[in-house]
C-alpha positions as CSV (number, residue, x, y, z in Angstrom):
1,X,60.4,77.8,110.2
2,X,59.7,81.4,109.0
3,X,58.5,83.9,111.6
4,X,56.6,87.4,111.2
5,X,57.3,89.2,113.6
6,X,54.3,92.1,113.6
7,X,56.0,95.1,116.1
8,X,60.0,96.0,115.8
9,X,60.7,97.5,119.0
10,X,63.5,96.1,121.6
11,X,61.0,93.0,122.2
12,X,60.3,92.3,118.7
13,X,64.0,92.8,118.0
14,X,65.2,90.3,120.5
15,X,62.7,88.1,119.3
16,X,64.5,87.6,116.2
17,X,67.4,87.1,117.5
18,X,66.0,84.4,120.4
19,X,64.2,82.4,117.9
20,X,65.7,79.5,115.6
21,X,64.4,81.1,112.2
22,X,64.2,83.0,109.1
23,X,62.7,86.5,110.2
24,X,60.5,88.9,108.7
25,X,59.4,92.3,110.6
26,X,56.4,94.1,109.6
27,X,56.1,97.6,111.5
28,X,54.0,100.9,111.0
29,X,57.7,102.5,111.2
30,X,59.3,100.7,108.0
31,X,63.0,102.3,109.1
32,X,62.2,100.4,112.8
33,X,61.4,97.6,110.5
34,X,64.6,97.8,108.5
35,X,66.4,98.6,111.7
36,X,65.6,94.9,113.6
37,X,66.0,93.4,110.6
38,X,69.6,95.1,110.6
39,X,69.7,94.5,114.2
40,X,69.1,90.5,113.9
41,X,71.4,89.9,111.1
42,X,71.3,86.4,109.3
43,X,69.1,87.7,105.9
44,X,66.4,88.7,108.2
45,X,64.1,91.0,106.0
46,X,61.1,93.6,106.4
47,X,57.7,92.9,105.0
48,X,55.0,95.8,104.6
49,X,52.5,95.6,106.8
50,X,49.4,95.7,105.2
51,X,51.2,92.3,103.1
52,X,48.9,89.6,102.8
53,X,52.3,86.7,102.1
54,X,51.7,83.6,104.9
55,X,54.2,82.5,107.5
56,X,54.7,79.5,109.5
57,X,54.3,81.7,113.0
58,X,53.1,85.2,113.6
59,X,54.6,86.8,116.7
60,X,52.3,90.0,117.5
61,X,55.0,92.5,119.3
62,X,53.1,95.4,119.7
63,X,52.6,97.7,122.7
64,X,49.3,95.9,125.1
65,X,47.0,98.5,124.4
66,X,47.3,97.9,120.2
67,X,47.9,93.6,120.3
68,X,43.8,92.8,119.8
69,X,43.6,95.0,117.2
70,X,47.1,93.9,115.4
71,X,46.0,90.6,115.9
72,X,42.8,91.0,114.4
73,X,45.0,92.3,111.2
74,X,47.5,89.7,110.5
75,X,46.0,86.2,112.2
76,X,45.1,85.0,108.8
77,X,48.6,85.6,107.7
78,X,49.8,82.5,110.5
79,X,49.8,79.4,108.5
80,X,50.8,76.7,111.8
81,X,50.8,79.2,114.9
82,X,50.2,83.0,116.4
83,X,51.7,84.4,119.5
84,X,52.4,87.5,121.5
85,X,54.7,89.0,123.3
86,X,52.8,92.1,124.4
87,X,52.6,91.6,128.4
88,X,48.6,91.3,128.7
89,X,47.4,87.9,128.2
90,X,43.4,87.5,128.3
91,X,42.3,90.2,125.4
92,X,45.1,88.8,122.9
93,X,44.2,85.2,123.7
94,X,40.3,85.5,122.8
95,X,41.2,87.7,119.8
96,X,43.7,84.7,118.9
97,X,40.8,82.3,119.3
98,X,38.4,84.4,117.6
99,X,40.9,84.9,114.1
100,X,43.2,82.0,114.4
101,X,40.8,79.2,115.7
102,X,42.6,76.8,113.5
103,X,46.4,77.3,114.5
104,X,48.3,76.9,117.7
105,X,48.0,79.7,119.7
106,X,49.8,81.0,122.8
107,X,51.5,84.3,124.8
108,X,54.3,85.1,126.0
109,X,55.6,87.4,128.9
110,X,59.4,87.9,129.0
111,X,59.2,89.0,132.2
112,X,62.8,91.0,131.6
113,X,63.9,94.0,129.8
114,X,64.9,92.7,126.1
115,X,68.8,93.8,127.4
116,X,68.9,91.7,130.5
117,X,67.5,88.6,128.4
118,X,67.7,85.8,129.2
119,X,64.9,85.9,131.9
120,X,61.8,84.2,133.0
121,X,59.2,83.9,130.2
122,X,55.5,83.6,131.5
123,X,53.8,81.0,128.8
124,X,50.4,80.4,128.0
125,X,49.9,77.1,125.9
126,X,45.9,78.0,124.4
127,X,46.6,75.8,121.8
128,X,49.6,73.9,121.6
129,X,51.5,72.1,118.7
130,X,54.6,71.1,117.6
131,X,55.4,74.6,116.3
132,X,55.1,76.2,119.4
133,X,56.8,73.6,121.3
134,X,59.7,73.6,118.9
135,X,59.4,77.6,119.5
136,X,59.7,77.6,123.6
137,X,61.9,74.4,123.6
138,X,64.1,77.1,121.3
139,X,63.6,80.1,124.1
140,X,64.9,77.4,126.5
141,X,68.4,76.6,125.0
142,X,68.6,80.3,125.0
143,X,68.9,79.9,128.7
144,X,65.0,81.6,129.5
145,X,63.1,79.6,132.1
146,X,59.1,79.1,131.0
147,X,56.8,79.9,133.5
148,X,53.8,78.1,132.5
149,X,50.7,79.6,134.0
150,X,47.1,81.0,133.1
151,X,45.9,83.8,131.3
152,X,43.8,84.8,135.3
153,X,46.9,84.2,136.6
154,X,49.1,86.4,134.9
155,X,46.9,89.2,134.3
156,X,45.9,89.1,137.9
157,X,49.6,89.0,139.3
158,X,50.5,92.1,137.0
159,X,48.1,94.1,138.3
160,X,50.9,94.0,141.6
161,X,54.5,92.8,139.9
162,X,54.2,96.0,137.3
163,X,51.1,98.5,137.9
164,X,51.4,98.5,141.8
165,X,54.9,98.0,142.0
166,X,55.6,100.8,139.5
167,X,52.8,103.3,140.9
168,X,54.7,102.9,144.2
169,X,58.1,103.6,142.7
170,X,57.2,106.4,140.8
171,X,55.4,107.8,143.6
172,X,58.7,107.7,145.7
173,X,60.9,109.4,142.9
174,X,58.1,112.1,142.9
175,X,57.6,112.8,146.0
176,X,60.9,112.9,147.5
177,X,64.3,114.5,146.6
178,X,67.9,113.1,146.4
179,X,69.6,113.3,149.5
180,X,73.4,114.3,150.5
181,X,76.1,111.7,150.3
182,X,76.1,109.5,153.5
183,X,72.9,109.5,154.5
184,X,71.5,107.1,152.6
185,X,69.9,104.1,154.5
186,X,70.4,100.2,152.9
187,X,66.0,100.9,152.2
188,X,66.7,104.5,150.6
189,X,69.5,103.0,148.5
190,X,67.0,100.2,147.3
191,X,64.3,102.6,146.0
192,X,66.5,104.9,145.1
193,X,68.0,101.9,143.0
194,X,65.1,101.1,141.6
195,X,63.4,105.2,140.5
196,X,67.2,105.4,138.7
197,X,66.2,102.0,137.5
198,X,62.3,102.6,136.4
199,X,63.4,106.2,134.8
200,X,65.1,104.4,132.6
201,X,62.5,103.2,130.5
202,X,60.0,104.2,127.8
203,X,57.2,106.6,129.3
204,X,54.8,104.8,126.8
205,X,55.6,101.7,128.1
206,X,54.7,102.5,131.9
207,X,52.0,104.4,130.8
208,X,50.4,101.5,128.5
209,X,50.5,99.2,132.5
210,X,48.8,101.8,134.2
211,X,46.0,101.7,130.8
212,X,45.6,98.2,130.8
213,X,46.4,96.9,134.9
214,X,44.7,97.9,137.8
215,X,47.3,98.6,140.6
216,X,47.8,102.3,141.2
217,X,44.6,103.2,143.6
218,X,45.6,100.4,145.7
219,X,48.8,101.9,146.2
220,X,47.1,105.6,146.5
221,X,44.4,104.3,149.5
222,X,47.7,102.8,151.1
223,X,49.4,105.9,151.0
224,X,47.0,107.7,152.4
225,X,46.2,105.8,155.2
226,X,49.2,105.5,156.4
227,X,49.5,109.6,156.2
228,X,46.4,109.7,157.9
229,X,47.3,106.9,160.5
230,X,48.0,108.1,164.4
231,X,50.8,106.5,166.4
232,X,49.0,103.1,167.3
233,X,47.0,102.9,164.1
234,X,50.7,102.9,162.4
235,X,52.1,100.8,164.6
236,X,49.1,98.8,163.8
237,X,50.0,98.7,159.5
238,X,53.1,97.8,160.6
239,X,52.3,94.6,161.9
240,X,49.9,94.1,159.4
241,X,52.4,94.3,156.6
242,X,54.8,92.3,158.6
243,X,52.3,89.4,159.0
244,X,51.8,89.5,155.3
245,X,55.6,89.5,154.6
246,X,57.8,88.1,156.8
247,X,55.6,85.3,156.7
248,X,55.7,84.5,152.8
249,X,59.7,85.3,153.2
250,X,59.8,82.7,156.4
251,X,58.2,80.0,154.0
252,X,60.1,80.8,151.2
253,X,63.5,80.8,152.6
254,X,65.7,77.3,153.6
255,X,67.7,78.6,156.3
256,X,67.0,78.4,159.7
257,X,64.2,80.7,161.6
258,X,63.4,81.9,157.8
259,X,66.4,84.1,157.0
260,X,68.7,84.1,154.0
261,X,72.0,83.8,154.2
262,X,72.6,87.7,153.2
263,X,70.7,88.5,156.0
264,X,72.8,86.6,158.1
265,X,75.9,87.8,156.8
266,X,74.4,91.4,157.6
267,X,73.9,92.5,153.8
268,X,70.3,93.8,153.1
269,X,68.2,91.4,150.5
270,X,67.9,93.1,147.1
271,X,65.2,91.3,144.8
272,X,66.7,92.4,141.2
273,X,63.3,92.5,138.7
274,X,64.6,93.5,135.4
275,X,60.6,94.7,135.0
276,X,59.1,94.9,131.4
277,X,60.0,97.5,128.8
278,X,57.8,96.3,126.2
């Protein structure tokens, strides 16, 4: 199997190595390009990317807000399937459909940073084939677990798991200021964990969720209700969260009156979301 791999960022680099094939990356950066095919060893190569050669799969790995367009570019250069990898799944599906109506098509969400692979991959199977299943069956061995799911699905739950949840991060490591040594508190550690964690990344990146996922204003109202709230009206969004909550963590947990075993041993939980840096 020969892969294109359209993008040559982190994801488009551990593409090429996660996938069983001979690799070619096309990029608008032709030293990126050369640099993944570096990166990936085993006679990977670099195609230009206006090229017009065929592969067995193209694998679009370009930020979200540039995949329809990119996909509109090279889907006549997939001889048996397309995918992406960009992290939005309804726009690139229909563009797939629309320019590649005669190849296997699907997307993919490594729902990781390319460093902390392996990971859960979200997977959309538009329309399967052996080439794709050979391709995910290959993710697998890698030790990835495939989330299968719907385009609605996804794109709806991203709008919390990145644009929300990274709205609310940011809006903590804004807002507030490191505090002495010893006075942190097991919830202070955690978001401080996680702004240390977040500023990390690639601006472009978290700027490219907040472009494409609605998430943010939710998180704004909340904030300012809750400045705005009075004793009893807080206690009040207090329960409310804690209905919504401690409810979910009740039925997801197997130990008795709905606690883990950390919190039974006294250790706060700690969810670790490696988060996308696509």
């Amino acid at each position: 199997m020969d892969v294109l791999i359209v993008g040559a960022g982190a994801m488009g680099t551990w593409l090429g190595r996660a996938v069983d094939a001979s690799v070619t990356f096309a990029d608008v950066d032709a030293d990126a390009a050369a640099a993944a095919a570096d990166a990936v060893g085993d006679d990977a190569d670099t195609a230009a990317l206006e090229g017009t050669d065929s592969y067995d799969v193209v694998c679009i790995a370009v930020p979200m807000t540039h995949a329809v367009d990119a996909i509109a570019d090279h889907a006549d250069r997939a001889e048996a399937a397309i995918v992406d990898v960009s992290g939005v799944m309804g726009p690139p599906l229909e563009a797939m459909a629309t320019h590649a109506p005669d190849v296997e098509r699907a997307s993919l969400h490594p729902l990781f940073a390319p460093e902390r692979a392996p990971g859960s991959i979200a997977v959309v199977r538009d329309e399967t084939g052996p080439t794709i299943d050979a391709l995910l069956e290959t993710l697998e061995r890698r030790g990835n677990d495939l989330v299968e799911t719907t385009a609605t699905e996804h794109d709806d739950a991203m709008e919390t798991v990145q644009a929300a949840t990274h709205a609310a991060v940011l809006s903590f490591a804004l807002a507030t200021e490191p505090v002495p040594d010893g006075f942190e508190t097991p919830i202070y550690e955690g978001l401080e964990t996680l702004a240390e964690q977040m500023t990390e990344g690639t601006p472009r990146v978290y700027a490219d969720i907040q472009e494409v996922f609605d998430g943010a204003d939710a998180i704004a109202d909340a904030a300012a209700t809750v400045a705005d709230a009075d004793r009893e009206e807080l206690e009040s969004l207090y329960q409310e969260a804690a209905d919504r909550w401690q409810s979910d963590a009740a039925t997801d947990s197997d130990e008795p009156n709905g606690r883990t075993e950390s919190e039974m041993n006294g250790q706060p939980n700690s969810e670790t979301n490696g988060g996308s840096t696509r």
